[in-house]
C-alpha positions as CSV (number, residue, x, y, z in Angstrom):
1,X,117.2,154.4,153.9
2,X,117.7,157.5,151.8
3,X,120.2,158.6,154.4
4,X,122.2,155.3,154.4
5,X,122.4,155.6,150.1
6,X,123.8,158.8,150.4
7,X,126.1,158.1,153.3
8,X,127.5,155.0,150.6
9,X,127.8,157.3,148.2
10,X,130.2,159.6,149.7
11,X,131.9,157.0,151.2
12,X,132.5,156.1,147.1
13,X,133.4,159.3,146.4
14,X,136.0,159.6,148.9
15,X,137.3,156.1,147.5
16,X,137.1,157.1,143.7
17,X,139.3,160.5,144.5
18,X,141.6,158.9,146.5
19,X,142.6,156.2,144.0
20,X,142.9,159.0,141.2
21,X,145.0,160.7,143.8
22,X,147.0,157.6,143.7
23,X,146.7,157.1,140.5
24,X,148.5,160.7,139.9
25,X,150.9,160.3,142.2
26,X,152.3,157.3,140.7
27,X,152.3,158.5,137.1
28,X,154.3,161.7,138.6
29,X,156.7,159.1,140.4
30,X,159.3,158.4,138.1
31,X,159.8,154.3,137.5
32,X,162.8,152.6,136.8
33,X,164.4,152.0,133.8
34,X,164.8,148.5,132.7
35,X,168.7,149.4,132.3
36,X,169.5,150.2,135.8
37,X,169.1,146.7,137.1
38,X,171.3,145.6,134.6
39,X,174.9,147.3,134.9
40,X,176.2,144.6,132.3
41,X,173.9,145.4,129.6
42,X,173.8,149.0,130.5
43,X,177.7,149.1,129.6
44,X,177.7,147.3,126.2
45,X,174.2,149.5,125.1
46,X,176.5,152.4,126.1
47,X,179.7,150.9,124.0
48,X,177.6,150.5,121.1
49,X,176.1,154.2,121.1
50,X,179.7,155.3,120.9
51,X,180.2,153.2,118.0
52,X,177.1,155.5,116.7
53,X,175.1,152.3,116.3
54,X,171.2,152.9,116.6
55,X,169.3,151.7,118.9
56,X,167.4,149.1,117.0
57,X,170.3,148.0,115.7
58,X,172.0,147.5,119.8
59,X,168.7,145.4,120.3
60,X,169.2,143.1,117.3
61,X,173.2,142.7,118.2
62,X,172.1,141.9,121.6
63,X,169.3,139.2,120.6
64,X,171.6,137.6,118.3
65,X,175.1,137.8,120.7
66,X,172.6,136.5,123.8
67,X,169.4,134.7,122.1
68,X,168.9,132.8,125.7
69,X,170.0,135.4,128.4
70,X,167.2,137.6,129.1
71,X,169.2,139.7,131.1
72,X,171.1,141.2,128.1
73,X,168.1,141.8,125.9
74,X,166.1,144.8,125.6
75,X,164.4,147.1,123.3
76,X,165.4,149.6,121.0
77,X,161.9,151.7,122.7
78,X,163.8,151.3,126.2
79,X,167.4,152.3,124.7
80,X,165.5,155.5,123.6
81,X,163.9,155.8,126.5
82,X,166.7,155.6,128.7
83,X,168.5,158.4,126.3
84,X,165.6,160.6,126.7
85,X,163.6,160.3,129.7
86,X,165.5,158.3,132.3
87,X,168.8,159.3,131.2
88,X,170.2,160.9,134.9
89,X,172.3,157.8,136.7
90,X,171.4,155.1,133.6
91,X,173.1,156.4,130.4
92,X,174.6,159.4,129.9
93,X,172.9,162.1,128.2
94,X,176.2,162.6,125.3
95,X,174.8,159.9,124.1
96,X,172.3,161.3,122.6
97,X,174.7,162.9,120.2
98,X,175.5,159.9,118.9
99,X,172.0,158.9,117.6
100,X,171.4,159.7,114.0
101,X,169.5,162.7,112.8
102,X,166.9,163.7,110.4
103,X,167.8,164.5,107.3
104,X,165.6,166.0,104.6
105,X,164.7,163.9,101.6
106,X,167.4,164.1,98.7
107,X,166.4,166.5,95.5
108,X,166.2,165.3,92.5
109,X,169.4,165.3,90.4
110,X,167.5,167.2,87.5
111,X,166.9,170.1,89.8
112,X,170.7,170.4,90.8
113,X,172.9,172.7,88.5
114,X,175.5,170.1,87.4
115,X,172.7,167.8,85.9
116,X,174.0,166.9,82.4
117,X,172.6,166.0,79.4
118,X,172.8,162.6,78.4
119,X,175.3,162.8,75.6
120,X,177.7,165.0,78.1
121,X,180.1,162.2,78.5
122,X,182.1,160.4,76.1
123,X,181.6,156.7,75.2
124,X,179.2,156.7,78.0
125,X,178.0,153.0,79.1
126,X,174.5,152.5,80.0
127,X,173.9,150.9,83.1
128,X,171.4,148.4,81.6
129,X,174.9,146.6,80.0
130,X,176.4,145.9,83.5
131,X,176.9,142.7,84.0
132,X,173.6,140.8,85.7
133,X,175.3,139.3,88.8
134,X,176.0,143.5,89.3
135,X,172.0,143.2,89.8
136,X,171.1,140.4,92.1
137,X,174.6,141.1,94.5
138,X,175.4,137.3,93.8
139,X,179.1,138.3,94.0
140,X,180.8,140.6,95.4
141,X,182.8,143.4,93.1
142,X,180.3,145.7,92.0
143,X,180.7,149.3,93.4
144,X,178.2,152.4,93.3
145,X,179.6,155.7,93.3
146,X,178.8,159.6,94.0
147,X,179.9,162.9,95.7
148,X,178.7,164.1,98.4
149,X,178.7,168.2,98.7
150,X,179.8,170.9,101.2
151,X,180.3,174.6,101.1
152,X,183.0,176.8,99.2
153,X,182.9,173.8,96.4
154,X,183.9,170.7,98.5
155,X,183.2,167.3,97.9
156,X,184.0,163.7,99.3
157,X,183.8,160.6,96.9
158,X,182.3,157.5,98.5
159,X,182.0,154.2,97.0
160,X,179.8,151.4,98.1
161,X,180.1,147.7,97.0
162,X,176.3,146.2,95.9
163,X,176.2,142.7,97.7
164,X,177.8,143.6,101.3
165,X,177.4,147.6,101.6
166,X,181.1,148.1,101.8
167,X,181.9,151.6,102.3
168,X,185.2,153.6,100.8
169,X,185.8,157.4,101.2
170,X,187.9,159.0,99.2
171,X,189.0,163.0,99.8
172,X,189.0,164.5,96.3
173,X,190.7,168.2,95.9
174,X,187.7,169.5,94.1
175,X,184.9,168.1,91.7
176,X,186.7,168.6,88.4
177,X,187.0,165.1,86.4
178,X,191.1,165.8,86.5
179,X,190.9,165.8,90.7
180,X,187.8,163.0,91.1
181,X,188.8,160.7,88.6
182,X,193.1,161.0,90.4
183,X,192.0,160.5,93.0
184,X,189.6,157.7,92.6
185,X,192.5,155.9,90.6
186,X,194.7,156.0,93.4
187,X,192.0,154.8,95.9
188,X,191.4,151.8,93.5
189,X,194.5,151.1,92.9
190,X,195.6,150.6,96.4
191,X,192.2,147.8,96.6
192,X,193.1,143.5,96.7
193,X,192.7,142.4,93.1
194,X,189.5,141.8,92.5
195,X,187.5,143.8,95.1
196,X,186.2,146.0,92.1
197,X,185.4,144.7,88.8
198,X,182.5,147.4,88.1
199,X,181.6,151.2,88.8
200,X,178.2,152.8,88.6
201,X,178.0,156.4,88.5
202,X,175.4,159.3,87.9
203,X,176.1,161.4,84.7
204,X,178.0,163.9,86.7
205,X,180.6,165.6,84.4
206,X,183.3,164.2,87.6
207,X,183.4,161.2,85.6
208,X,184.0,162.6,81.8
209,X,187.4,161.1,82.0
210,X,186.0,157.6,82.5
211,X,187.9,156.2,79.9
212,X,191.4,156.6,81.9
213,X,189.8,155.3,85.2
214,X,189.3,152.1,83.3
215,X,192.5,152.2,81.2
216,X,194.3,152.6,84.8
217,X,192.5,150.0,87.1
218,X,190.6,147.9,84.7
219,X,187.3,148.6,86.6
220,X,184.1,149.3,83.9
221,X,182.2,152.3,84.7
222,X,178.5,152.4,83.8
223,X,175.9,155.2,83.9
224,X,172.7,155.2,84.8
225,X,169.7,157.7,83.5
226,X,169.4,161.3,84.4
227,X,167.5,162.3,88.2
228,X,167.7,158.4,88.8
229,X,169.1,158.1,92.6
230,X,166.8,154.9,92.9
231,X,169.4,152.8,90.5
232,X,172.3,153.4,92.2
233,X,170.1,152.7,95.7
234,X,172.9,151.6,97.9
235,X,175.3,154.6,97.4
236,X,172.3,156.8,98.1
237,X,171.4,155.3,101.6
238,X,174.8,155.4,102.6
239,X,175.3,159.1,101.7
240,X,172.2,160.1,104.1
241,X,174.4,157.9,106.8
242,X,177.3,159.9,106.1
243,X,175.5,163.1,106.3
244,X,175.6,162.4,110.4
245,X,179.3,163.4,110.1
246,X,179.5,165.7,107.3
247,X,176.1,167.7,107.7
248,X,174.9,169.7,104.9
249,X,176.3,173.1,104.6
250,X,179.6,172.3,106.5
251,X,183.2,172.6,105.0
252,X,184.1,169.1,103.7
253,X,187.9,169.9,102.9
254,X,189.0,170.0,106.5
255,X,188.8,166.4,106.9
256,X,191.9,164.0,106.8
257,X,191.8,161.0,104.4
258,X,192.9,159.5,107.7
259,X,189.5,160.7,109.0
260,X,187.3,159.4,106.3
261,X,188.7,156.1,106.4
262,X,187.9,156.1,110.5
263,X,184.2,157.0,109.5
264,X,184.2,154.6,107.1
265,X,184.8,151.7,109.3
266,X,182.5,153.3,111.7
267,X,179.6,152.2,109.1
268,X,181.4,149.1,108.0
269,X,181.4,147.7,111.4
270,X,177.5,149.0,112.0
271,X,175.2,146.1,111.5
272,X,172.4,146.5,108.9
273,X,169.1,145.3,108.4
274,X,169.3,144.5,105.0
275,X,172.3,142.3,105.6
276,X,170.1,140.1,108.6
277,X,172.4,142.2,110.8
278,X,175.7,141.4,109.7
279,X,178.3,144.3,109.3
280,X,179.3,145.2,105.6
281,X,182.9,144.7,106.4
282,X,181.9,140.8,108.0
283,X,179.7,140.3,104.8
284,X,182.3,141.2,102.4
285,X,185.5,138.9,104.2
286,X,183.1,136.1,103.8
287,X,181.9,136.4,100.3
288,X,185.6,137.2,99.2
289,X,186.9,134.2,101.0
C-alpha cells in the first residue's frame, strides 16, 4: 500500500510540473492583440493617434460613432497596450509619440517673478463683477486668458472660451503690455461679432493696458486674485495640453501664427470629457447657432 501512495504521488508531481511548465510557456507566448483581427478599427485607432487624441478619448469616439458594432469598439487599456507591448505588425510604434506626456504640476503664480501686487494695474476689474452667465458657461462668449513661457523671453498667448473650451493662439513678439495687448487686439478683432464679450486674466503686468483692449474691441477684461490658477480653470488645463507641443524650456518664437492656429484646431477637434465628448469647436457652432 505504502508503495502504491508513493507511486500516486509522483505520478502528481510529474502532473503539477508539467502544467506549470505549461503554464510558463504560455505566459512567455505572446497572445494576440485584440486589434489585429480587426484591420478596420485598427486603421481609425491609428487615424485618431495622429490627430494626437488619447486613447480614452479613441474608445469613447468609437462607442459613441458605433454604439451597436462590437467590432469597432475597444478599450483605451488595449489601445495602450497595443502602443506598448504588442506594437510590432498592429500599430506602429511612432505612435507612441503622439500620446501625451507628463507634465509637472504648475507653480504657484506667487512664486514666479512677474507676480504683481494687486494694485499694479490700473482700473483693475475684479473678477467677482463678471457677469454670472460668465460662471455657469450658460452662453457662450466668455474667454480665459494667459501666456505660456519659453526660453530667451518668449511667450504664446492662448485664449479659451468658458462654456465649449474653444482654443485661440495668438504669437505675441514679447511679454511687454505694448506687444500682448497688439497683438491680442488684432486677434480679437479679426473674431465674428459676438464670439467674445468678456476676458479673464491673471494680474500679469501683460495686461496693464487693459483699458485700450476694451476701448478697441469692446470685450471687458476682469482679474482675478493673486496665485489663483483655480479661477481661471479652463485656460489652465488647456495650457498643460499645449505644453505637448511647446515643452517647457523650448524656444517659443520659432513658431508661425500659421502654426499655432494648426495646433489650435488640433485641440479644438479633440473630444473632451467634460464636454460628454463633443469637440470644443462642435460645442461652440452649436451654442452660437
Amino acid at each position: 500500500m505504502s508503495r502504491e501512495v508513493e507511486r500516486n504521488g509522483r505520478a502528481a508531481g510529474y502532473r503539477a510540473a508539467a502544467a506549470d511548465e505549461r503554464a510558463a510557456d504560455n505566459a512567455r507566448r505572446p497572445k494576440p492583440c485584440d486589434l489585429s483581427r480587426k484591420p478596420e478599427l485598427t486603421i481609425k485607432v491609428a487615424a485618431k493617434l495622429r490627430l494626437d487624441w488619447s486613447p480614452r478619448q479613441i474608445a469613447a469616439w468609437l462607442k459613441v460613432k458605433f454604439p451597436d458594432d462590437s467590432m469597432m469598439n475597444i478599450s483605451a487599456e488595449t489601445i495602450y497596450k497595443s502602443l506598448y507591448i504588442q506594437a510590432r505588425g498592429v500599430l506602429k510604434k511612432e505612435l507612441v509619440s503622439h500620446l501625451r506626456k507628463r507634465r509637472p504640476m504648475r507653480g504657484a503664480k506667487a512664486s514666479s517673478p512677474d507676480a504683481v501686487r494687486w494694485n499694479a494695474i490700473p482700473d483693475l476689474v475684479h473678477i467677482s463683477e463678471r457677469p454670472a452667465e460668465a460662471e455657469d458657461r450658460a452662453v457662450p462668449g466668455h474667454w480665459e486668458g494667459d501666456l505660456i513661457a519659453g526660453t530667451h523671453n518668449t511667450h504664446i498667448a492662448t485664449l479659451v472660451e468658458r462654456a465649449s473650451r474653444y482654443v485661440i493662439l495668438v504669437k505675441v513678439a514679447g511679454k511687454d503690455t505694448h506687444s500682448v495687448i497688439s497683438a491680442l487686439t488684432e486677434q480679437v478683432q479679426r473674431l465674428p461679432e459676438g464670439w467674445m464679450k468678456t476676458l479673464t486674466w491673471d494680474q500679469g503686468r501683460e495686461m496693464a493696458g487693459h483699458r485700450a483692449f476694451t476701448c478697441a474691441t469692446d470685450v471687458k477684461v476682469y482679474f482675478c486674485d493673486p496665485s489663483s490658477p483655480w479661477q481661471r480653470g479652463s485656460n489652465e488645463n488647456t495650457n498643460g495640453l499645449l505644453r505637448q507641443y511647446f515643452p517647457k524650456g523650448t524656444h517659443l518664437g520659432v513658431h508661425t501664427q500659421a502654426h499655432l492656429d494648426y495646433v489650435a484646431a488640433l485641440l479644438n477637434g479633440r473630444p473632451r470629457m467634460t464636454l460628454g465628448w463633443k469637440c470644443p469647436g462642435e460645442v461652440l457652432s452649436e451654442m452660437l447657432r
